[in-house]
C-alpha positions in Angstrom: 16.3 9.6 19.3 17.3 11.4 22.0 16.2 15.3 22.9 18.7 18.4 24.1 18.2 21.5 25.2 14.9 20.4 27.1 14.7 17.3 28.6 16.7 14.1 28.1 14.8 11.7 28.5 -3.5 -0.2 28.0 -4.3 -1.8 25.1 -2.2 -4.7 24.5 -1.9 -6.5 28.0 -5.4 -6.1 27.6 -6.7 -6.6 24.2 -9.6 -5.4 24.6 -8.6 -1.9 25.3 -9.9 1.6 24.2 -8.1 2.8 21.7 -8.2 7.1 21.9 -8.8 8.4 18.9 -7.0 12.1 19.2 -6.1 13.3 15.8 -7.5 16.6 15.1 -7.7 18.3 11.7 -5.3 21.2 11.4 -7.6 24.4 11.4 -4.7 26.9 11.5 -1.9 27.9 8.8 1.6 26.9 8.6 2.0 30.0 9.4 -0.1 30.4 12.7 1.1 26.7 14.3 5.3 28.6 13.3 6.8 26.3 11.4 8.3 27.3 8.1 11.0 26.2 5.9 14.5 26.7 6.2 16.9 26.5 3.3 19.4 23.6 3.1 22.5 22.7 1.1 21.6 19.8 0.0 18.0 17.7 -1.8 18.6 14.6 -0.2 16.7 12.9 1.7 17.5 13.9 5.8 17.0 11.0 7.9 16.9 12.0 11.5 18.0 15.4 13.4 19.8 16.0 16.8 21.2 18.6 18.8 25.0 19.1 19.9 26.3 22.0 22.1 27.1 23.2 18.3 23.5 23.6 17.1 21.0 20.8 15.7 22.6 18.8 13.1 20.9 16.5 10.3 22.5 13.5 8.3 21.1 11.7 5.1 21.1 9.8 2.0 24.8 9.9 0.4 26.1 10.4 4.0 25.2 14.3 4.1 25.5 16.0 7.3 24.6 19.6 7.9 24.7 21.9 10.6 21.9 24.6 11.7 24.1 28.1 12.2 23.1 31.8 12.8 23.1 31.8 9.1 20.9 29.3 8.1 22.1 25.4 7.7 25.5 24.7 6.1 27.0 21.4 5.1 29.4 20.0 7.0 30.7 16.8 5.0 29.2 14.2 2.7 29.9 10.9 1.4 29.5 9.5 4.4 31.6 7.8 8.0 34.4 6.7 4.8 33.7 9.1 2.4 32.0 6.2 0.2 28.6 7.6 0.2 26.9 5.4 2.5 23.6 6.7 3.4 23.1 7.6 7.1 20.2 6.7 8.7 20.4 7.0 12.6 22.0 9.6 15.2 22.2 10.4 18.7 24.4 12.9 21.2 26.6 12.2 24.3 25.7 13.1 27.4 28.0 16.4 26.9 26.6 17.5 23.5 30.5 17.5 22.1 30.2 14.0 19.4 27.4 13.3 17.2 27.3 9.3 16.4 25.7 8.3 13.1 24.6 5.0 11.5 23.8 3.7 8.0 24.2 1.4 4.8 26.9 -1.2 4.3 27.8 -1.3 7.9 28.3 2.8 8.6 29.2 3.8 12.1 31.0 7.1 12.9 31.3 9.9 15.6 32.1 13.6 14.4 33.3 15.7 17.4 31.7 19.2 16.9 34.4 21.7 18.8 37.4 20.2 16.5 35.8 19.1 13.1 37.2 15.4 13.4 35.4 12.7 11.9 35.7 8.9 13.7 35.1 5.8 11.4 33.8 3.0 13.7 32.5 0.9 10.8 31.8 -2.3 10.3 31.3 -3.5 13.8 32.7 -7.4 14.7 33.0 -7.3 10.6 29.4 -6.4 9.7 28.4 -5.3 6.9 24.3 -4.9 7.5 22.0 -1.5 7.1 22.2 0.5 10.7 19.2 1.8 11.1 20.0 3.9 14.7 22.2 4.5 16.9 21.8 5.7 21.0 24.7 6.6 22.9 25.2 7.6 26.5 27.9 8.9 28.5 30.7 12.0 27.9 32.6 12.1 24.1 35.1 9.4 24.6 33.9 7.4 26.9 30.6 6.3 25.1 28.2 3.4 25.6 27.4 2.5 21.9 23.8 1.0 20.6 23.7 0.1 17.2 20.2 -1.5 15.6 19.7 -2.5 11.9 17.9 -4.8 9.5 19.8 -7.7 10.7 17.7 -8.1 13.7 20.5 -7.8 15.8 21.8 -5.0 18.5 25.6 -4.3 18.1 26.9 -2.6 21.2 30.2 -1.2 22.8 30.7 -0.3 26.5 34.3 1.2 25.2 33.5 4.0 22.7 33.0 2.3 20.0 37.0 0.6 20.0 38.0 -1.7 17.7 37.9 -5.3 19.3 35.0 -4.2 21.9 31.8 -4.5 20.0 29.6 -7.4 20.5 26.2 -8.2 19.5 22.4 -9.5 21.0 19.4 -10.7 19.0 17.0 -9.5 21.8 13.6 -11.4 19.2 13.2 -13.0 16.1 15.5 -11.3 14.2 12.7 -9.0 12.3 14.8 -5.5 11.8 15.2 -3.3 14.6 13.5 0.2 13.6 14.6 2.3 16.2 16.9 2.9 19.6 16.8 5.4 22.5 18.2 4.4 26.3 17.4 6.9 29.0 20.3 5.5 31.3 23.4 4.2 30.9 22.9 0.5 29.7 18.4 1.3 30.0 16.5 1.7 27.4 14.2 0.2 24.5 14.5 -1.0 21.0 11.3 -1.2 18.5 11.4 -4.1 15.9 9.3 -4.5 12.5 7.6 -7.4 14.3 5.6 -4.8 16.5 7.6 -6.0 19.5 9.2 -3.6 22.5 12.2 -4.4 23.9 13.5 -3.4 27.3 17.2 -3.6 28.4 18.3 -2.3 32.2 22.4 -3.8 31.3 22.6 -3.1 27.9 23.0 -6.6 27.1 19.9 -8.7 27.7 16.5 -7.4 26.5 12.7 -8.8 27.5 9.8 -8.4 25.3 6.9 -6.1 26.7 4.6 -5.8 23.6 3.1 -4.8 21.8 0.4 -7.7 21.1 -2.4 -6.8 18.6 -0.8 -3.4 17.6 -1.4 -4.5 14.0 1.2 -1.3 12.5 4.9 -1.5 11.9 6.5 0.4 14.6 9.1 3.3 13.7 10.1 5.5 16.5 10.9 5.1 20.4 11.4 7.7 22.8 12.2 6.1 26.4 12.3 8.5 28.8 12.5 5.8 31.9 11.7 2.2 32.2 7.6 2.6 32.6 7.5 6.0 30.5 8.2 4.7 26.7 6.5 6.5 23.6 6.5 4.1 20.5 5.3 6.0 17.0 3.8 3.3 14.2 2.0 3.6 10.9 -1.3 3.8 10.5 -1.1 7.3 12.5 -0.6 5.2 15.5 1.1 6.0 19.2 1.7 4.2 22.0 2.5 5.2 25.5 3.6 2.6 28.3 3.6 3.2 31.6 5.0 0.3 33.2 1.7 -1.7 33.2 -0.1 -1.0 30.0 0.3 0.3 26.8 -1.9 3.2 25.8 -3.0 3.6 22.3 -4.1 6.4 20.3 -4.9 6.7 16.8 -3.5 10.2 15.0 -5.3 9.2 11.6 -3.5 7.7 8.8 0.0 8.8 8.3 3.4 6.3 9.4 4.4 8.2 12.0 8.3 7.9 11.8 9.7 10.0 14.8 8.6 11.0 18.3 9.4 13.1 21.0 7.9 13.7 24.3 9.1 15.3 27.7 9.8 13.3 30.5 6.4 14.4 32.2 4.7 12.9 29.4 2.8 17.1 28.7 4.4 18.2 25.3 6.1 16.6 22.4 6.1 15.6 18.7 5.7 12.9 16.2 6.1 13.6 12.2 5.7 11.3 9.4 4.1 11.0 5.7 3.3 14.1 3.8 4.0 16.2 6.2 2.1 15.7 8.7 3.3 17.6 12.4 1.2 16.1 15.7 1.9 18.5 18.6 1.6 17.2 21.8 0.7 20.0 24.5 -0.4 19.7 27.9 -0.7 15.6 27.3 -3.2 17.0 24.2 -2.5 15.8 20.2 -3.2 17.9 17.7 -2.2 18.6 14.4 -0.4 21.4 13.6 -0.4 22.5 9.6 3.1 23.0 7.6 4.2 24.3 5.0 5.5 21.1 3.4 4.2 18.2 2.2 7.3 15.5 1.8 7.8 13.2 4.0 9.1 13.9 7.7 11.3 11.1 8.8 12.7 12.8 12.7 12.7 16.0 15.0 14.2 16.9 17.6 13.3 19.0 20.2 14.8 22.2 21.4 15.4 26.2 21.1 14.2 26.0 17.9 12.3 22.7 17.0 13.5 20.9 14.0 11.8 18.5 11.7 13.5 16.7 8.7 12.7 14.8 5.8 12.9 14.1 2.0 14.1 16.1 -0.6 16.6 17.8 2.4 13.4 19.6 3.6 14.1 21.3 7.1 11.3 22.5 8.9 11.4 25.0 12.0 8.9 26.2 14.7 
């Protein structure tokens, strides 16, 4: 995922590495640390949470999308990029804030342009039928570099918005699904697999493995904010920072940590994950902030108003 509105975007060469154990238990209320919950339109599970130049927006199980307005969140369509229901699992933003892409089951891949309400169908990329997981795009609406990961191991990409007859496809390891996206350039930026590997790509085409050996956690979330500043979020509580060298480890406690977000001077942030667990990152500093929710987080996003979304079409806002 990719932030708005703020910033856009040394354990494992080492084995033997300290691992910083910063996880901190959450003294204050929900409603000290600010967030609360917002009501949505819909109880199905939200799946990850951007902003456009139209607000944040959210997408989900059954293809649900819904839009944060002045008053409160409103759906904006569901059943999906086809109207078939396939779930959606993965977004990001141009560079201009005007399309949201999205990604999901059965091969999903669409871009809904927020100032005229029109919905693109860009499914089924080279024929493909596999579970997207994410997406990261870069460039202005229309003229899109287009990053598609899924289960099938494999990166589906399109230097041509997302045109029929310009995708293609790189398997950049084994083929273990690819959990999450994010580029910081134009073709730069990192993919996470299920195989605790780190991928880096400065063309968009060819990627080379830098870690993460003896991570020992499933990695879910990347944030690359340049090509030494990537922030990987795993289970087991887990996140790594790499620098360009090294990976840094540090151990949040026990929750899969499905999202993170960080600055791109490494001081403030967020990860989220299981049972509602909020880490706040502030002045390079984790703690845990208390919410009032307890289903499971599965993205935020950074902004105005931070947003964090998860099962049961909870929303929450600090």
């Amino acid at each position: 995922m990719t932030e708005r509105n703020t910033t856009r975007r040394r354990f494992l060469r080492a084995s033997a590495a300290t691992v910083v154990t910063a996880a901190l238990p959450a003294t204050a209320t929900a409603a000290e640390t600010g967030w609360t919950v917002a009501e949505t339109p819909t109880g199905n599970t939200l799946y990850d949470v951007e902003y456009t130049d139209d607000g944040a927006y959210a997408v989900g199980a059954g293809g649900v999308a819904i839009r944060r307005t002045p008053d409160g969140w409103r759906k904006v369509f569901d059943g999906g990029v086809t109207g078939n229901g396939n779930s959606l699992y993965g977004a990001d933003v141009t560079d201009d804030g005007k399309q949201i892409w999205m990604v999901g089951s059965s091969g999903a891949v669409g871009a809904y342009d927020v100032e005229t309400g029109t919905l693109y169908n860009h499914s089924k990329p080279t024929g493909s039928t596999n579970n997207f997981n994410d997406v990261s795009v870069t460039g202005p609406a229309g003229e899109a570099n287009v990053y598609v990961a899924g289960d099938s191991g494999k990166i589906y990409y399109s230097f041509e918005n997302g045109a029929s007859q310009t995708w293609n496809y790189v398997t950049p390891g084994s083929g273990s699904a690819l959990s999450a996206i994010d580029f910081y350039d134009v073709k730069s930026g990192h993919v996470v697999d299920t195989n605790q590997t780190v991928f880096q790509t400065t063309d968009g085409v060819s990627y080379d493995n830098i870690g993460i050996a003896d991570a020992n956690v499933n990695f879910y979330g990347v944030d690359s904010d340049a090509r030494d500043d990537v922030w990987v979020s795993g289970g087991g509580g887990m996140v790594f920072h790499w620098d360009g060298a090294n990976w840094t480890p540090t151990d949040l406690g026990d929750a899969g940590l499905r999202d993170i977000e960080v600055t791109d001077d490494d001081r403030d942030g967020f990860t989220v994950g299981g049972g509602g667990k909020v880490f706040d990152l502030t002045d390079a500093k984790w703690t845990q902030d208390a919410t009032p929710t307890g289903q499971n987080l599965k993205a935020v996003v950074r902004g105005d108003t931070n947003v964090a979304v998860g099962a049961g079409g909870v929303v929450v806002e600090n």
